[in-house]
Structures are given as structure tokens and as C-alpha cells.
N, C-alpha and C positions, 0 to 999 in steps of 0.2 A: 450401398445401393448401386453405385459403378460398377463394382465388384462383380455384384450378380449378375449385374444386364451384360456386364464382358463374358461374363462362366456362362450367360443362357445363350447368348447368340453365338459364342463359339462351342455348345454344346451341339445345338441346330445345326449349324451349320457340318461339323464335324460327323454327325451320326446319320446326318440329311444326304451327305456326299457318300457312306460308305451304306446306307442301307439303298438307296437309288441304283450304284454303281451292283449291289447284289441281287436284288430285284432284276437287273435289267439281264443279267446272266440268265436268270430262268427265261425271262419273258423274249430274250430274242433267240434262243436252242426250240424256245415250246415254239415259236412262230416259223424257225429254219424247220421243223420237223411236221409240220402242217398242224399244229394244235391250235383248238382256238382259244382267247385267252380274252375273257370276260370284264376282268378289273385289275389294275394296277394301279397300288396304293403304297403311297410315300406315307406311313402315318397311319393312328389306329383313330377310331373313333367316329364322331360325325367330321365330314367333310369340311373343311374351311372355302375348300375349291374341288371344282371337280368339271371335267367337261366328257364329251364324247366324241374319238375318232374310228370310222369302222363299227366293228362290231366289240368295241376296246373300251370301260370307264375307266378313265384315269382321272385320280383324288389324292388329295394333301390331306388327309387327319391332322385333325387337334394333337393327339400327343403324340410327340418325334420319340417314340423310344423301337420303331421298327418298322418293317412293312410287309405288303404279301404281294403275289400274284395270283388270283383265283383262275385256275383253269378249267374250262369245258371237260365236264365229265371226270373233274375229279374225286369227288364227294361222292358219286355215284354212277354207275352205270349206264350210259347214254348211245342207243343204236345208232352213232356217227361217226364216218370219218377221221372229221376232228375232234374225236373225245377224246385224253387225256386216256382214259383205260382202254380206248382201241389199241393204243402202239405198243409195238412190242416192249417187253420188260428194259432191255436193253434203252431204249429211247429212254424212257420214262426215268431211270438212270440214271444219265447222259444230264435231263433238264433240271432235278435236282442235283446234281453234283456241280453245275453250273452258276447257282451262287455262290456256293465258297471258292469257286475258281476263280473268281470275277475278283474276289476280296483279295486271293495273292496276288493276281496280275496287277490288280491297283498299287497295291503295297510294292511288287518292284517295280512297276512304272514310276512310281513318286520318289522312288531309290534313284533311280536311274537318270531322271531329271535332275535329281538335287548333284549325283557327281558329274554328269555331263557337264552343267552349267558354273558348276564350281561356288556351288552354294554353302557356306558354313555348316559343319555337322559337326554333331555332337560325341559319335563315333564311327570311327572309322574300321571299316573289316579290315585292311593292312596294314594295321599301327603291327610292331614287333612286338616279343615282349621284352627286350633289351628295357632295364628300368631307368627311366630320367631323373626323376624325385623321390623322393624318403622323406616321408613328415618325421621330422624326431618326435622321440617317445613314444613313436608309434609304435603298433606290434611288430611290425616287419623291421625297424629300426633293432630292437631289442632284442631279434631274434639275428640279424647282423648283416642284412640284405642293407646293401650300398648300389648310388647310382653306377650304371655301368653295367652291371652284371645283367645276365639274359634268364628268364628264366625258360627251363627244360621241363620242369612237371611240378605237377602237383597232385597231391595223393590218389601218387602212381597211375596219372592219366600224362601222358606229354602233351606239350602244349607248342602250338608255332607261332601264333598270334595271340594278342590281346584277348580278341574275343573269344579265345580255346580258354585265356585262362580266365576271363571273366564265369566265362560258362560253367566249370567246374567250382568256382568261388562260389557262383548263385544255388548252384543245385547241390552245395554240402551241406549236411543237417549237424555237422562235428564241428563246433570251435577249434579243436585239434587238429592242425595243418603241418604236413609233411612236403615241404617243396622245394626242390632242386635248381639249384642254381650254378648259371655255365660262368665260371671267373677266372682269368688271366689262363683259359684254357684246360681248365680242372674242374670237375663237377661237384658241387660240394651239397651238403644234407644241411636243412634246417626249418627247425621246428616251429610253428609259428601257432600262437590262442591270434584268434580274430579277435576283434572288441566286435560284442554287440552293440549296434546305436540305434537309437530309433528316429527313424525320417517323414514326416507326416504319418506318422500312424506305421510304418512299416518296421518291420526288426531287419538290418541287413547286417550280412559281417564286413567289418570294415580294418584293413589291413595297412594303410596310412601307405601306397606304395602305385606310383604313377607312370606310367610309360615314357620314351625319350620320343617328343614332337615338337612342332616347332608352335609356337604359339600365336596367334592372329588375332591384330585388332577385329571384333566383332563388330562393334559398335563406338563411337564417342558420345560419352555423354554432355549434353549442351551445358555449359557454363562452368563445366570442370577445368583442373589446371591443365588436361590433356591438349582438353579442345585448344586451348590458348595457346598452349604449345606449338599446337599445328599437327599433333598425331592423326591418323586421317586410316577410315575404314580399311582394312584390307594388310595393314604394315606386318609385315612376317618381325617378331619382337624376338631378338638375338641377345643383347644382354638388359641387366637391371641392374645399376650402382655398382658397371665392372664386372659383373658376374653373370656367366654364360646361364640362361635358364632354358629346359624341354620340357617346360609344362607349364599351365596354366597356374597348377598351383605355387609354383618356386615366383611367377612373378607377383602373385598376389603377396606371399609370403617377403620378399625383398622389400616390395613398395611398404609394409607395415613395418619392419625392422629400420625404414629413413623417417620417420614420419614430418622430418623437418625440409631434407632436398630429396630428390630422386633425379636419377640421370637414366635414361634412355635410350639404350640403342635399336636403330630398328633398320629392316629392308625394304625398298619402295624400288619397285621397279628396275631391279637388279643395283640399283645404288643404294649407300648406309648412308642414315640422316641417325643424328644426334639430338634428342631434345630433354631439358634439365627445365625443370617444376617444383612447385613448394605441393604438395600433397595436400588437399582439404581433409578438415578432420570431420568425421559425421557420427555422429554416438560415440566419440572417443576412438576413432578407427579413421585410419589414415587413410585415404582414395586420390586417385587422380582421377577416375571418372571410366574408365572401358572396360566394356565385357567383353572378355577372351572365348574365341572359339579356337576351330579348328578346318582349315581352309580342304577342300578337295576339287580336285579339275580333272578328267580323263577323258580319253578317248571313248566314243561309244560302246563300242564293244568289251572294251574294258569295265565300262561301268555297266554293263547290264554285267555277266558275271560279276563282279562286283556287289551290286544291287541282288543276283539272286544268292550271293554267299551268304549278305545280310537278313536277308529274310527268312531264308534258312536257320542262322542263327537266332533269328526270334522264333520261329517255328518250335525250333528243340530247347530251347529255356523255356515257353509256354509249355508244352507237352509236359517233359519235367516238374516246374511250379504244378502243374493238374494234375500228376500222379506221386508229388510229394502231398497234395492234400488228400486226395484217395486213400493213400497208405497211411496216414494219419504223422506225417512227418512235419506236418507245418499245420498250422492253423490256417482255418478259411478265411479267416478275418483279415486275415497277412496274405492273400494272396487272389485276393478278390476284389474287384471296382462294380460299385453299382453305378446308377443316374447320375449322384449327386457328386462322387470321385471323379467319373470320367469327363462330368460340368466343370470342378473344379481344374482340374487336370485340361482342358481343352481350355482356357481360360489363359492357366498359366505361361501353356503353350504360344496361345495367340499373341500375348501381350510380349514375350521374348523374340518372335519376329518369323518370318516366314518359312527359316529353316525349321525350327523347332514346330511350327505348324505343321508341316511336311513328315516329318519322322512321326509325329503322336498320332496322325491320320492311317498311317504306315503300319502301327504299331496296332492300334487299333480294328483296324479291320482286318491283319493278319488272327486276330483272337478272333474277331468276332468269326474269320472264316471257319477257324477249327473248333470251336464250338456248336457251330450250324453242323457240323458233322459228329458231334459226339450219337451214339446210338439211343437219343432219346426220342420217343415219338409225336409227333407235330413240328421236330426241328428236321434237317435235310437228313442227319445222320440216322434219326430215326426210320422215315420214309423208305431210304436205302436198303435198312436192316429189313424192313417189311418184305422187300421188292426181292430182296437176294433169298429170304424165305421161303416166298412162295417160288420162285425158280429150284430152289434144292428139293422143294417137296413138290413141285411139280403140281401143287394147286392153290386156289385163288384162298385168302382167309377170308372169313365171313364177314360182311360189313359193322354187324353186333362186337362183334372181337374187336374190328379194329377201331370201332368207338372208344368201347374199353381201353384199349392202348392209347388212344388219344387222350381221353380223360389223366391217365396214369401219367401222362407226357404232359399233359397242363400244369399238374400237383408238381410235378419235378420242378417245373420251370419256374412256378410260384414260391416253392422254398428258396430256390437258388436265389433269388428277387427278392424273399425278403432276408436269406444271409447278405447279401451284395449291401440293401437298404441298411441292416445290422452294423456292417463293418466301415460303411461311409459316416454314419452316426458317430461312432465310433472312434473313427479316426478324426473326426472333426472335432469333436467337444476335445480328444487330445490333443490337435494341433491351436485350440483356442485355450488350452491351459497351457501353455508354454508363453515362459516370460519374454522372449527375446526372438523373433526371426533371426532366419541365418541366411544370407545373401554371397553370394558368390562374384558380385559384381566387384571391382576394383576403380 
């Protein structure tokens, strides 16, 4: 029952900040452009609230799953000024393309604030790909990628960063991986099968092969042997039981290899503190108690470039994911969040703490922007396509037609709604037949 009141008020909240933040793109372009604009609605349905400013109802609907802006004279033809089909084509444009704009500006504003402020993230656009970690037994272990080595490409894309080579990982449909690796200054060839695994309902390929960072207490958790120690938010973690680690997962993996001592080394403030703990055992798994992040702090301008490399990178993995389901390279079900995913998912976010809130929000309405532009009609991208029509043929389409298109633009949206409904079912009942959660926390 906690569960869900956390997954609905951080759904609300989540879809309440990025459909407002979209909304509000049309509704202040249609008002900079002399439009008059009727109602503005957070929400579909009967009103819960609703007032009048001007010539403006603004209303909160019952269900959070979108919203609109009704403008003067858009439905129809209206001998004024401020109608909506007075302005030139060009305007008209301008005021739909103004909510998905709204949704990337937000997305790197919330980038840009998390590394300005030096907020814990979960990835970082300038990690290299120099590798830190090798889970043994992994693929990449077997195929003979050791830490140190950098890697230069992958099937035949070069890579400079992490997220070059995360991107080509996500959007290969081949378990069969050809990737290049730079070592003691020689380039060498190796072949790699991904494992497929499946993660709440998703199939991803997984290569057992981690970047070199430094690792950051994220959190302490209260009553652990950490906390008692005196580990404290923020400590840049250098080794574990003598041994240098660059990744979160080498120190999780150390702390489970002691499960009787563990010794700690860490950075606090340009000085090394030392701290040694007996490890609590929790379902047979040895913890000291902290979630490992990953620390960033920049300068402003750094993090907006920064902030807009990252966004860009979600940009082109979403694009990707949506035209490996077009093409029929991946299933919908693998590559799609409806209501009840993006509830749960906004839930899980929440409850991991404000960074991880920040990114999902980020992530979020980066989709939702490029979606509002796909050329379907009743969404922005449809409207667009209508608007760019009638300028190449150089006349208006009939109102009858573009009902018709409207209707065809509803069915679209009702299918996708109920594959979305489909694959969150789906992934649920799968993630409720799994014997054992898997937790990350140490």
C-alpha cells in the first residue's frame, strides 16, 4: 500500500511538472503572438479545480496522464485578430513546436543544475572509456578485456566516451560484438556474445565491463557498520581491503569477498581517513550499509554543454529504441513505458533520492518531447505535418479531412496506450514472479 501511494504521488508529481512545463510552451508563444487562449489544462476530465484569469480557464483534471491548451479559433475558423487560424502559417508553427521545446529546455536545465551544484549522478557524459572493472566470467572477461585497457570501437563505430560506447551497446540488435581495444599502446581485435539478461521486464545486453571512476559515498545507511564507522556522505572511496577500486561495482564485489572485516579507505576533504567494520549479513550478503554514486561539480558553462551533450545523448538512444521498434528489430513491449511503468519507475526514482529524481524527470520529458513531434495527428508533430501541407500546396485542407485525420490520430494513440498498458502488465506480473530482488546497495 506504501508502495503505490509513493509510485502515485511521484507519478503526479513527475508527469504534473513535465505536462505544465509543456503546456506552458504553447500557451506563452500563443500569448507573445497575440493568440487568445481560452483554457489551460493540467489534466483531462472533470475539473477538480479550476478558476478564471482574463479571458484564460485554467483547470487541474482528474486524470494526470496529460494536458492541452485550447486556443481561439483553433477548431475553427473565427473572423478575429486573435484567432489561432488568423496568423500566419509560420506562427502557428512556432506555437506547436513550443511544447516539445519546453520539454528539452527542461530536460537540460535539470542537467545543468544537477552538475552545477554537484549533485550525485548516475551517469556521467565525460566518464572515458579506459575500463576500471571486469566482473569475471563475464563476456567481456572471457573474451580477455582487462582493467586498463581503453576501448577504441565497437562494431566499427569509434567510441571516445562511455556514452559513445553505451549508445552503440543499446542500439545493437547482434549478440555478436567486435570491439577494439587500445592496450600498452597496440590496438587489439576482440570478439565478444553479450549475455542477454532480463531487468524488470527488459532484455538488455550485458557485457560484465565498467568504466575507471572514482566512487562516492551516496548515501549511509542508518544503523549499518558504515554509519558507526563514521563513513559520512560525500567520501571519494580509494581502496577496499588494500585494493585500489574505479567502480562501484569492485567495491561492492570486495566488501562481499571479507564478509567477516572490511577496511576502508577513503578521501574527505583532500585528507585519507581509514575506517575498518565487521559487515552485516542480510539474506546471506555481506553490507556495510552505502549506496555508491557518482560525484560531479562544474563550472556553469561547462555544465550546460555538458547538460546539452547528455541530452542529446538521450535524444539519439530514444530515436534509435523507436526506429528499432518500427523496423521490427526489438519488440514493443521491450521498448515501451505506459501509466503504470513510468508510476512504478517514478517511485523508484523518488525513493533513491533527489538526484535520481532529477535524471527520470530529465529522461522523461526528453520522450515525451519527441513523441509530441512524431507526425501523428492530434499530437504537435502531427499539426506541424498538416500546417507544412497546406503551405507546399499552397491551400487550406477541409475541415471534414482534418477531422478524419484527427480521428486516425486518436486510434494511433489509443493503440500505443493500450501496447504501453500491454507491456507494463507484462513486465509486472514478470517482475512479481522473480524469486529474489537484486539490490545494488552495499
Amino acid at each position: 500500500m506504501i508502495e503505490f501511494v509513493i509510485n502515485s504521488v511521484s507519478f503526479i508529481f513527475v508527469i504534473g511538472v513535465i505536462v505544465l512545463v509543456h503546456e506552458f510552451g504553447h500557451f506563452i508563444i500563443a500569448r507573445l503572438f497575440g493568440v487568445g487562449v481560452e483554457r489551460f489544462s493540467i489534466g483531462f476530465g472533470r475539473p477538480i479545480v479550476k478558476w478564471k484569469r482574463g479571458s484564460t480557464v485554467y483547470a487541474i483534471g482528474w486524470l494526470p496522464l496529460g494536458g492541452y491548451v485550447q486556443l481561439e479559433g483553433e477548431e475553427e475558423s473565427i473572423p478575429s485578430p486573435t484567432s489561432f487560424r488568423s496568423q500566419p502559417k509560420w506562427k502557428q508553427i512556432l506555437i506547436y513546436l513550443a511544447g516539445p521545446a519546453m520539454n528539452f529546455i527542461l530536460a537540460v536545465a535539470l542537467i545543468w543544475i544537477s552538475f552545477v551544484f554537484g549533485v550525485m549522478s548516475p551517469f556521467v557524459t565525460s566518464i572515458s572509456t579506459e575500463v576500471g572493472w571486469v566482473e569475471p566470467e563475464s563476456p567481456a572477461a572471457r573474451a580477455g578485456i582487462v582493467p586498463g585497457d581503453k576501448i577504441v570501437e565497437i562494431n566499427a563505430v569509434k567510441v571516445k566516451k562511455w556514452r559513445d560506447f553505451l549508445a552503440v551497446l543499446l542500439s545493437s540488435t547482434d549478440p555478436d560484438l567486435i570491439v577494439k581495444v587500445e592496450r600498452d599502446g597496440k590496438i587489439e581485435d576482440l570478439r565478444i556474445k553479450a549475455k542477454i539478461i532480463s531487468e524488470d521486464g527488459y532484455k538488455i545486453r550485458y557485457l560484465g565491463v565498467f568504466p575507471k571512476i572514482i566512487p562516492v559515498v551516496k548515501k549511509v545507511m542508518e544503523g549499518y557498520p558504515a554509519q558507526k564507522a563514521g563513513l559520512l556522505e560525500g567520501d571519494k572511496i580509494l581502496q577496499v581491503n588494500g585494493v585500489t577500486v574505479f567502480s562501484p561495482s569492485e567495491v561492492v564485489k570486495a566488501v562481499q569477498k571479507s564478509p567477516t572485516r572490511t577496511t576502508v579507505v577513503v578521501q574527505r576533504k583532500g585528507k585519507t581517513f581509514e575506517f575498518k567494520m565487521v559487515p552485516r549479513i542480510d539474506n546471506g550478503i555481506p553490507r556495510i550499509g552505502i549506496v555508491i554514486g557518482i560525484v560531479t561539480k562544474m563550472r556553469p558553462m561547462e555544465a550546460l554543454f555538458e547538460s546539452i551533450k547528455f541530452n542529446l545523448f538521450i535524444v539519439k538512444s530514444t530515436v534509435e529504441a523507436l526506429s528499432r521498434v518500427v523496423t521490427g528489430y526489438s519488440e514493443i513491449e521491450d521498448s515501451i513505458q505506459g501509466p503504470i511503468g513510468i508510476a512504478s519507475l517514478s517511485g523508484e526514482a523518488a525513493k533513491q533520492g533527489i538526484s535520481s529524481l532529477i535524471y527520470f524527470i530529465a529522461l522523461v520529458s526528453v520522450s515525451i518531447g519527441i513523441l509530441n513531434l512524431l507526425p501523428i495527428p492530434v499530437l504537435d508533430g502531427g499539426q506541424i505535418m498538416i500546417l507544412l501541407v497546406e503551405i507546399v500546396t499552397r491551400r487550406e485542407l477541409s475541415d471534414n479531412f482534418k477531422k478524419v485525420l484527427q480521428l486516425l490520430g486518436i486510434t494511433a494513440i489509443v493503440m500505443i496506450m493500450v501496447f504501453a498498458f500491454h507491456a507494463d502488465i507484462k513486465r509486472l506480473v514478470g517482475k512479481n514472479s522473480q524469486d529474489t530482488p537484486i539490490t545494488d546497495n552495499e
